[in-house]
N, C-alpha and C positions, 0 to 999 in steps of 0.2 A: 718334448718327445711325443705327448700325446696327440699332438695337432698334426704329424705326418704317419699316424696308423692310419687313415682312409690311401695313402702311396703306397701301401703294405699289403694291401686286402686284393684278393683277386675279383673281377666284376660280377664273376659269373655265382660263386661259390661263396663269397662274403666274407673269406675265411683267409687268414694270412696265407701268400704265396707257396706252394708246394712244388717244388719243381718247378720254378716257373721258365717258361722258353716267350721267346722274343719274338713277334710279328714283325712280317714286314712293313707294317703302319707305325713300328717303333711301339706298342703297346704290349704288355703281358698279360698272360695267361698260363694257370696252373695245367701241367704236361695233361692230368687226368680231366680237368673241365675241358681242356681243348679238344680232347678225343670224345667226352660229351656231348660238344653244340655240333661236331659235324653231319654232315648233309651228305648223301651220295647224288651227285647231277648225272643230266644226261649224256649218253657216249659221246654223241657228237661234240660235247663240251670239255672231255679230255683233254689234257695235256697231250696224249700223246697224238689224239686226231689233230690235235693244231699243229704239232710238230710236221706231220704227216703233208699237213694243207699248207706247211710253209708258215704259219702266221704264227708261231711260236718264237718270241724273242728273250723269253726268259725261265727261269728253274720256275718262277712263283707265274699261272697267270692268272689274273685278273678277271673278273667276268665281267660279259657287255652288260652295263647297268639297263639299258632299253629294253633289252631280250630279258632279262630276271631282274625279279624286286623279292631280295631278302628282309625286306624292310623298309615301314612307310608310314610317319607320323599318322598320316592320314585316314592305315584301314582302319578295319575293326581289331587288330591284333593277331593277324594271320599273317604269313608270310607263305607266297608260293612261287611257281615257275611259272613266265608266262612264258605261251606259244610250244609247251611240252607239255601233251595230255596225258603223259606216262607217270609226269611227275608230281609226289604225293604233296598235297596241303596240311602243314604242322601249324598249332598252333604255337606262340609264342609266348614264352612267361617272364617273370620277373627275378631276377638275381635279388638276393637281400641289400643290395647296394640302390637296387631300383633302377637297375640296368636293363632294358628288354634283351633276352637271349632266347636262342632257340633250340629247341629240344631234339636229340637226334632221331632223324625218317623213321628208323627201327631199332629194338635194342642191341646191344653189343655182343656179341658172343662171347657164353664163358671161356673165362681162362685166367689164366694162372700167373703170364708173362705182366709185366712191369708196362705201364701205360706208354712207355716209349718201345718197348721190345714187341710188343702185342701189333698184332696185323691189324692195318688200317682198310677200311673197305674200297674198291678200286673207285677211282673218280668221286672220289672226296672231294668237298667243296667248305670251307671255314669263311665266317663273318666276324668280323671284328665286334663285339657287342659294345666298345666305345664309339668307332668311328663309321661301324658299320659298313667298313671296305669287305668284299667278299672276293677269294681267293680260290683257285683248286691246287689242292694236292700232287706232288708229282708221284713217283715210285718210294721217295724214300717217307713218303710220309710225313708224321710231326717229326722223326729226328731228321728232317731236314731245316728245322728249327734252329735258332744257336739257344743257348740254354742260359737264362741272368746269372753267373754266381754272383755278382756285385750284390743283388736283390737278397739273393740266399744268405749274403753275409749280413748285410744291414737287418734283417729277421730278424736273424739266430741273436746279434746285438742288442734288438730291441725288445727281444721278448725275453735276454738275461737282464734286462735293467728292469722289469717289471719286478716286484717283488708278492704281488699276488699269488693265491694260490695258483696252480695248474688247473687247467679246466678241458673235460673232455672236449673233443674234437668232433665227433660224432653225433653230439645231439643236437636234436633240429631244431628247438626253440631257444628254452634258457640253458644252457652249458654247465651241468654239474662239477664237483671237483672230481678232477681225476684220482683214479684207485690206482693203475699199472700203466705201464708205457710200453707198447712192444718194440726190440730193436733192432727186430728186422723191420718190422712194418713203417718206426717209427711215428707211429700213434700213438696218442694221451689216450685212455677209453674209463669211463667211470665201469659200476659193475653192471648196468643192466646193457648197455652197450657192449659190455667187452662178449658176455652172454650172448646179446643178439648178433653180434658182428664179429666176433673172434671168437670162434667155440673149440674146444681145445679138442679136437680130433682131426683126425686126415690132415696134409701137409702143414694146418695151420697149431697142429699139436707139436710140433719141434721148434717152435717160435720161441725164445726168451722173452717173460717179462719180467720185468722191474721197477721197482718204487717209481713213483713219478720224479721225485729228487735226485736219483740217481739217473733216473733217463736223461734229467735236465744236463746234470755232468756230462755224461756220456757225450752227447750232444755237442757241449763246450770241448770236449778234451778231441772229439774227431777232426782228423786233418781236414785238412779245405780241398777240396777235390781240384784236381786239376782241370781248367777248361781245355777239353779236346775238339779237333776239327770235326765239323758233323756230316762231311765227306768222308773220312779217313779218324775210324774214331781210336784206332791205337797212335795218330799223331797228335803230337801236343802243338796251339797256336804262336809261332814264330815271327810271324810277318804282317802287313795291315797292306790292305790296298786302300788306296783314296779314292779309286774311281767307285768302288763299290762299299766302299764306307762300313770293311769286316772285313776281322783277323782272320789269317790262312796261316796253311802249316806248306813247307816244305814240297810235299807229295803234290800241293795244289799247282805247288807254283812250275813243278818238274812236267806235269800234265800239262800245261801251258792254258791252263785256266782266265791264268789272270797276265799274258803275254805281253800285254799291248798297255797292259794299265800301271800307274807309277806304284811302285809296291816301296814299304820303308817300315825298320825296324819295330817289330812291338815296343819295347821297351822307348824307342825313342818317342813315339806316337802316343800312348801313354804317359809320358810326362807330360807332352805338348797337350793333349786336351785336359788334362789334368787342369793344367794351368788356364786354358782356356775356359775352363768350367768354373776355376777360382774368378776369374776376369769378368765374367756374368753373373756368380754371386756376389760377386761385390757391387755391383751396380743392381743388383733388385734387395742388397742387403740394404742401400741406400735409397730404394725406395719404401723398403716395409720400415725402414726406420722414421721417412717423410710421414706414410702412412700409421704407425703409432702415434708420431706427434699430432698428427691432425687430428685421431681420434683422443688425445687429451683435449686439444684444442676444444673440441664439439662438445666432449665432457663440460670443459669451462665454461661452455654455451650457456649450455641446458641450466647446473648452476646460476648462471648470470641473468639469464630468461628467467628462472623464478623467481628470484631476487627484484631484477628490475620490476617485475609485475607485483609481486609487492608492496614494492613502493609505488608504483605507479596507481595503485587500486589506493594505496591508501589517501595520494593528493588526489586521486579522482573524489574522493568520500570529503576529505577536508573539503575542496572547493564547491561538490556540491552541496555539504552542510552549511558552508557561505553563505551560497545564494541564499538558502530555507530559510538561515538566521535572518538577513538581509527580508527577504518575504514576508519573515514574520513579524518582523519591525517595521516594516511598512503596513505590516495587517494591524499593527497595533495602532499605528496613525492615523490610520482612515476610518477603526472604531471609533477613534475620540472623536473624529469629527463629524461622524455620525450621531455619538452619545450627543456631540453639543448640539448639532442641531436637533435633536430627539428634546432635550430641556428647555429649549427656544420656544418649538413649537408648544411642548407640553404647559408654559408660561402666559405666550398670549392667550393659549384657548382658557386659562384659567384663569387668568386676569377676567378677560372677557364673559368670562359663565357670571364671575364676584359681581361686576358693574352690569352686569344686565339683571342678574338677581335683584340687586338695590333698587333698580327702574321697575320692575317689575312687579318689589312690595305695594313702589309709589302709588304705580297704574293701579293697584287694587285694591289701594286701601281711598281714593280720589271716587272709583266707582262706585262704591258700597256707601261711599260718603252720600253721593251723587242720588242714589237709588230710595236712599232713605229722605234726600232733603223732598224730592218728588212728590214721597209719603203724605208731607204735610198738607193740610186742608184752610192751610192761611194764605188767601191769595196776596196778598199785601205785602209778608212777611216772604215767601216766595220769592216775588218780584224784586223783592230790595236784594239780592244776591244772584237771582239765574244768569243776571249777565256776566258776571264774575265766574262764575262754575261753567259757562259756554264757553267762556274763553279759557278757562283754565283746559278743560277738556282737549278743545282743538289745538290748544301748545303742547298736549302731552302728546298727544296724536302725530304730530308733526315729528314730533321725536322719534316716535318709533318708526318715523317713514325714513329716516334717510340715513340707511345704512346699517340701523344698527343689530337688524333681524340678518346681516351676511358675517358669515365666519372670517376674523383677520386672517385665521392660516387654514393651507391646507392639509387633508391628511399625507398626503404625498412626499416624499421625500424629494425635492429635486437636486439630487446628487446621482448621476449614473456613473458606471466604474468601468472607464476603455481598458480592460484587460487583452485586447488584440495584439496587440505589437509584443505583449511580455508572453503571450503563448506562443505567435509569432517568434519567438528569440527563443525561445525553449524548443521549438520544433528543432530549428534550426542550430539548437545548441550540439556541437559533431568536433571531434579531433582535426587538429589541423597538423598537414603537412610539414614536418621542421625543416626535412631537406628534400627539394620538391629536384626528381631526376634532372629535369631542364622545365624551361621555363615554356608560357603558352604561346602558342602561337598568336601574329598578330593580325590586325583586323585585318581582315578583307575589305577589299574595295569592287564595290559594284562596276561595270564597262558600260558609262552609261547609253555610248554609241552601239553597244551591240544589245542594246535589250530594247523589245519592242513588244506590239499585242499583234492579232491576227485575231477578227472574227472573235470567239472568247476562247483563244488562247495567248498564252503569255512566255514569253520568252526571255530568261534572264542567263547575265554571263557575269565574271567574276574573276576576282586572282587577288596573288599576295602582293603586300606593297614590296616595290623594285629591295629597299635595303635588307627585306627583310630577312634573317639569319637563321630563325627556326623554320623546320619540316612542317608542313600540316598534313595530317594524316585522314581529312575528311573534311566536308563541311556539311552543312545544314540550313536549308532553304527554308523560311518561313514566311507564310502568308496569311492574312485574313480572310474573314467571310466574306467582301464587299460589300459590309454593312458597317464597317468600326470597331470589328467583337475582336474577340482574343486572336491572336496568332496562332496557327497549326504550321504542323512540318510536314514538307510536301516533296521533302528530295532529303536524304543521307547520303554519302557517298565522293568519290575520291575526283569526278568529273569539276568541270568550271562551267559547265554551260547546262542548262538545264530548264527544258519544255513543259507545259504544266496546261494540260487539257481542260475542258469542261469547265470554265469559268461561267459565270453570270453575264449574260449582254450587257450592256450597257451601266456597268458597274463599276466599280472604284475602290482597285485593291491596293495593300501595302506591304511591299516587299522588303524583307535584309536579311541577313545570311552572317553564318560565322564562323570561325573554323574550330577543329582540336587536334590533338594528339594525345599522348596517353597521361599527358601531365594534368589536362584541364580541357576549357573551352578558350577562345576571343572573347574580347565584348563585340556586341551586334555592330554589323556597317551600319553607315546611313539609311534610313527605309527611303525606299524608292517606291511611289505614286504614279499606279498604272491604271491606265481607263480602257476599258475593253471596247469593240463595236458597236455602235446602235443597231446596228444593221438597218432594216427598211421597215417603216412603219405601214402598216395599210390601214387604215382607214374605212369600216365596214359604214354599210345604211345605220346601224343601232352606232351612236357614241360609244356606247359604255363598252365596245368591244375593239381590240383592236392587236395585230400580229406582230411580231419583232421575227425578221426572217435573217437567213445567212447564205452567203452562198462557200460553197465547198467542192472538194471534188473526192476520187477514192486514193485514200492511202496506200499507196507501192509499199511503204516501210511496213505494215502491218501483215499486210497480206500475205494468202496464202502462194508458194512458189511457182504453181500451177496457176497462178493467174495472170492473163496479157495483156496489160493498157495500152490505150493508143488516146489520140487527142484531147492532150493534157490531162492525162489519166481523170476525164468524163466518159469514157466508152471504157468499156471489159469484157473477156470471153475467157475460155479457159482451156491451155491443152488437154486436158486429162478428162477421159471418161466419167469420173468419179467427181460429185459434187467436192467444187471448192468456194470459201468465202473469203471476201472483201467487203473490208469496214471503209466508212465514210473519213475523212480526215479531221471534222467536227464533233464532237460532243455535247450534249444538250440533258441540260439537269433544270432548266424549267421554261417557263413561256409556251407559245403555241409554233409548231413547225412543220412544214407542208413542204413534201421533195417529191420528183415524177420520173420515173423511168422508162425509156422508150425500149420496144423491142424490135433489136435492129434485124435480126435473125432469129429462125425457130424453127430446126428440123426434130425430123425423126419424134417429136411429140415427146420434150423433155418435159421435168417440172423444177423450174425456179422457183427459188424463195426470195421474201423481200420482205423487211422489216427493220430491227431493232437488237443490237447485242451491247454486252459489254466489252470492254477491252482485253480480255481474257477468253473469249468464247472459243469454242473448237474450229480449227480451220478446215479439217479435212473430211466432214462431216456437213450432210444437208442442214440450211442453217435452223433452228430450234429443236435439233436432236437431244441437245446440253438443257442443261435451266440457267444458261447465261444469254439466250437468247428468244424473241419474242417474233415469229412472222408467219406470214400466209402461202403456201406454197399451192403453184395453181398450174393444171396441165392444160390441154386445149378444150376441154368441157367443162372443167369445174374444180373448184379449192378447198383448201381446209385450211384451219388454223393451228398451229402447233406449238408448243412449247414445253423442253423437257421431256420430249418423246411423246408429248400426248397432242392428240391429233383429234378436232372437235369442232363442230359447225360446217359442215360440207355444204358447200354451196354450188348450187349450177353456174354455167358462166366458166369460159374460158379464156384463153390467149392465143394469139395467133399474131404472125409478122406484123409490126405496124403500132401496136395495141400498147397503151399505156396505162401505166400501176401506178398508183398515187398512195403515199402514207400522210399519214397525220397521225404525227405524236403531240399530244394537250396535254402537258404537264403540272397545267393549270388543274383541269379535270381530273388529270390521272389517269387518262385514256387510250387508245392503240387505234385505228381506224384504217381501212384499208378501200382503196376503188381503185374500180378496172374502166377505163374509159369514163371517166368523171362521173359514172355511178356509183353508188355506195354497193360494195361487193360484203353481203350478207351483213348482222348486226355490228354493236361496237365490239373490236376481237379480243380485249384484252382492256381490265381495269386497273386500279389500284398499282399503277405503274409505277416508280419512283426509283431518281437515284441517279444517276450519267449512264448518259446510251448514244453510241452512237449508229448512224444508220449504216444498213447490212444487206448484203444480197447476197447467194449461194446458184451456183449455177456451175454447168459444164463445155464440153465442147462444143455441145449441138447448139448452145444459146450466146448471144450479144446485146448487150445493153448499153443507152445512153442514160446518163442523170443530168437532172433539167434542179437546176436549186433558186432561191429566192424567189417563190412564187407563192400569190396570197391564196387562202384556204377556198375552198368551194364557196359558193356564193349561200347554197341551202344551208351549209352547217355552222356559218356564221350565225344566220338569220335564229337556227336552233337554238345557237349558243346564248346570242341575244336575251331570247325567250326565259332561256334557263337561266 
């Protein structure tokens, strides 16, 4: 019973149903909160002006949601009238349900009459504070409302099953217990309420009160009010129409109210939804019973979840105290064999000190022998022996040459300990999947017919093999540096074919690829061995210098929209007034590179740029406005160099029809270099360059360019380079 008091409470007021009457949205409201939240609208918004204008098709109408907003997650908590500057801005509060409702325009005038009897103000307007449908008022008011007794019964039921004390009605926060109950008023009121709101003078001094247990009776023992028509309120309802989905009495149907519509007995119509209402609880009874058991079920989870983890921590701890024990018994094997070789070494060196001690008394007790025979002053006596004692000497002597002053061992241990692989397996030590959703996709197969190089790019294409059964949901392009080093990833993604810029000239990379989905990866395709362009070598005066060149033209796909190729996109101009760029179709991350652009056209005294970006740079923008771009931009007098907005080295020296810009990017050097007419136009523009760039120009409508590629460097800046 406790779980359907929030179907009990009204939205507005928080407080069990009081009178409650019935919206046309199917939703309730206590008769006196309803006569709270209303609103007086504008005339024009009348019922009876619509009637007037024709547009009136019903007792209830509706308001144009467009023309008013009673309500809107969105504002600040105001609700007003738009497009009526007559009409006042209320703010909006909160029902103790946490319902937003709205307070009425102005307060109510005193009086005396019963919240259904009491005058309604004209052109009233009610919001539903659940659904927020808003409504105006006709002539009769709220008792044009029907009124819930079903509500009123199921109440009065629910608050006799309570057996708590009574609690006032009146107070605003915590609910005292009720002292008295009045039976006119039908209010619980503790004492300082009944004081503040029931003070025993003037009409409200004829009121009876009584105990609150006896109000409770009173309550119980009162008949059940007859539901009357709210047209015709001395008729009682007899009849139901279907078309309008509410009982009517007699007097409605003789008015011809309801002429046209199927009308059929209360009594019969009430059994039939009765029954109809049994027929839907029974199928949502059978779902809140689905729903109990699930939440046992979940219950069982949770239980089962701590359990299994449990256990499962505790063979995570057994297995890894395994390994430890395992570890440690292998630490103890590799001491011993440490220890033995520690008393091996500790052996010979101690043998060896013993027998070189021994030689060593010899040698010096032979010397001293030696030193004293010398002593003697008998040559004779001398002589019969020196030869003996020379040679005895040079035998000792001999001995200690050969070998016996080097140590047999050294201090060294030569035992090292490959612990790699077993930290290696520890990294690597990770839960494995028991029941893996589906199984990985399988390899990919390289097409070796469609994969080729270009200049230093490279082109690779792929797919799954014909039987294969599983999805793949991506693959993974890998390639080297063109030196042997490790593989990198140079494509992600759901494509089979896939372009790869900016390689190495004349290099020698190693491609393969693999797929996954969400279960894992492939193992890698075949690597496929690609060699990129030599391009053209030149050949300077100095050997030790020499060019690796390409030829290219401008990329369509990169470019900006505004820009117009013509003869094989080598020539470009551009519709639009406003500088646009176009990148080279080459990129270039080292060696030395030399490209010329001719100016095929040149009014009105524009200024091109011409340089160096990367594949990201801004297209709609003169080029080195960005810091993804590196160039000289040069009007008919003179240039500057720019990059990142910064603009520096102004040099004299223009362009004019005919006139050609030469770059040199030295990647070797790190360099940027720019000439107008195969002069060097001001110093080097730009150093420490690094990284993939391709070449760039920015221009507009006033200007046309040709690009001239594979062409060797200036003749003087070789010779410089030479030098350097």
């Amino acid at each position: 019973m406790e779980e359907m008091e929030e179907e009990l409470k009204c939205p507005v007021c928080g407080s069990f149903y009081r009178e409650p009457i019935i919206l046309p949205c199917s939703h309730n409201l206590c008769q006196a909160c309803a006569r709270n939240i209303l609103v007086q609208t504008p005339e024009s918004e009348s019922p009876q002006s619509r009637r007037a204008s024709g547009s009136g098709v019903s007792d209830y109408d509706y308001l144009d949601l467009d023309k008013m907003s009673l309500y809107s997650e969105a504002d600040s908590g105001y609700g007003s009238y738009g497009g009526f500057a007559s009409a006042p801005t209320t703010p909006c509060q909160k029902s103790p349900n946490g319902v937003r409702v709205f307070p009425p325009a102005m307060p109510p005038p005193p009086t005396h009459l019963s919240p259904a009897l009491a005058p309604v103000p004209r052109n009233s307007c009610i919001t539903c504070p659940q659904c927020h449908r808003s409504l105006i008022l006709d002539d009769r008011g709220l008792r044009g409302f029907p009124k819930n007794r079903v509500l009123e019964g199921v109440i009065d039921r629910y608050q006799q099953s309570k057996a708590a004390a009574l609690k006032c009605q009146l107070c605003e926060k915590a609910p005292k217990e009720a002292t008295v109950m009045c039976e006119q008023c039908d209010v619980f009121y503790c004492d300082p309420c009944r004081l503040r709101c029931h003070p025993p003078r003037g009409p409200l001094a004829k009121h009876r009160l009584v105990p609150p247990a006896q109000g409770r009776v009173s309550r119980r023992l009162s008949p059940r009010k007859v539901s009357t028509c709210t047209d015709h309120e001395l008729e009682n309802h007899s009849m139901y129409c279907v078309q309008c989905k509410m009982p009517v009495c007699y007097q409605c149907l003789e008015e011809g109210k309801h002429s046209s519509h199927e009308v059929k007995a209360l009594g019969a119509m009430w059994k039939l939804h009765k029954s109809q209402l049994s027929q839907a609880l029974n199928g949502l009874s059978d779902r809140a019973k689905e729903a109990k058991e699930f939440l046992v079920q979940l219950r069982t989870m949770v239980q089962q979840i701590q359990e299994n983890s449990v256990e499962f921590e505790a063979c995570l701890v057994a297995q890894c105290d395994a390994l430890i024990d395992a570890l440690n018994r292998r630490k103890a094997q590799l001491l011993a064999r440490v220890n033995k070789e520690h008393e091996h070494k500790l052996k010979v060196v101690r043998d060896q000190i013993s027998h070189c001690t021994v030689k060593l008394r010899q040698t010096t007790g032979l010397m001293e022998y030696c030193l004293e025979v010398i002593k003697e002053n008998d040559p004779s006596g001398f002589l019969q022996i020196s030869d003996a004692l020379i040679r005895r000497v040079h035998l000792t002597e001999d001995q200690w040459g050969k070998g016996t002053l080097t140590p047999r061992m050294t201090t060294d241990f030569d035992l090292s300990l490959d612990n790699s692989p077993l930290l290696q397996s520890i990294h690597q030590l990770d839960f494995v999947q028991v029941k893996a959703s589906s199984p990985v996709p399988a390899t990919p197969i390289l097409q070796l017919e469609e994969c080729c190089t270009h200049n230093n790019s490279a082109t690779l294409s792929w797919k799954q093999p014909p039987l294969s059964t599983v999805a793949a949901e991506g693959y993974i392009l890998e390639l080297d540096d063109g030196s042997g080093g490790q593989f990198r990833e140079v494509y992600v993604g759901k494509e089979t074919m896939c372009t790869v810029d900016g390689l190495h000239f004349n290099s020698t990379y190693n491609a393969r690829v693999k797929a996954f989905n969400k279960t894992g990866v492939s193992p890698y395709s075949k690597t496929l061995v690609l060699q990129t362009s030599e391009g053209c070598n030149f050949e300077t005066q100095s050997a030790s210098y020499s060019q690796l060149v390409a030829w290219f033209a401008f990329d369509p796909g990169s470019a900006h929209s505004d820009i117009i190729f013509s003869n094989d996109n080598l020539t470009v101009t551009c519709s639009s007034y406003d500088d646009r760029v176009v990148l080279g179709k080459t990129g270039f991350s080292k060696g030395v590179h030399y490209w010329e652009l001719t100016i095929d056209r040149y009014d009105n005294h524009p200024d091109p740029a011409f340089g160096v970006a990367r594949i990201d740079v801004m297209k709609d923008v003169m080029l080195g406005k960005d810091d993804k771009a590196w160039a000289m931009y040069v009007d008919n007098n003179r240039s500057w160099f720019m990059h990142n907005n910064s603009h520096t080295n102004r040099t004299e020296g223009g362009i004019t029809k005919g006139a050609t810009i030469g770059v040199l990017l030295d990647l070797n050097r790190k360099t940027l270099t720019f000439f107008i007419n195969n002069e060097q136009q001001g110093p080097i523009a730009f150093e420490n360059v690094e990284g993939l760039f391709f070449p760039a120009v920015s221009l507009n409508r006033n200007v046309q360019v040709t690009l001239h590629t594979g062409l060797p460097v200036p003749d003087f800046y070789s010779s410089r380079a030479s030098i350097a």
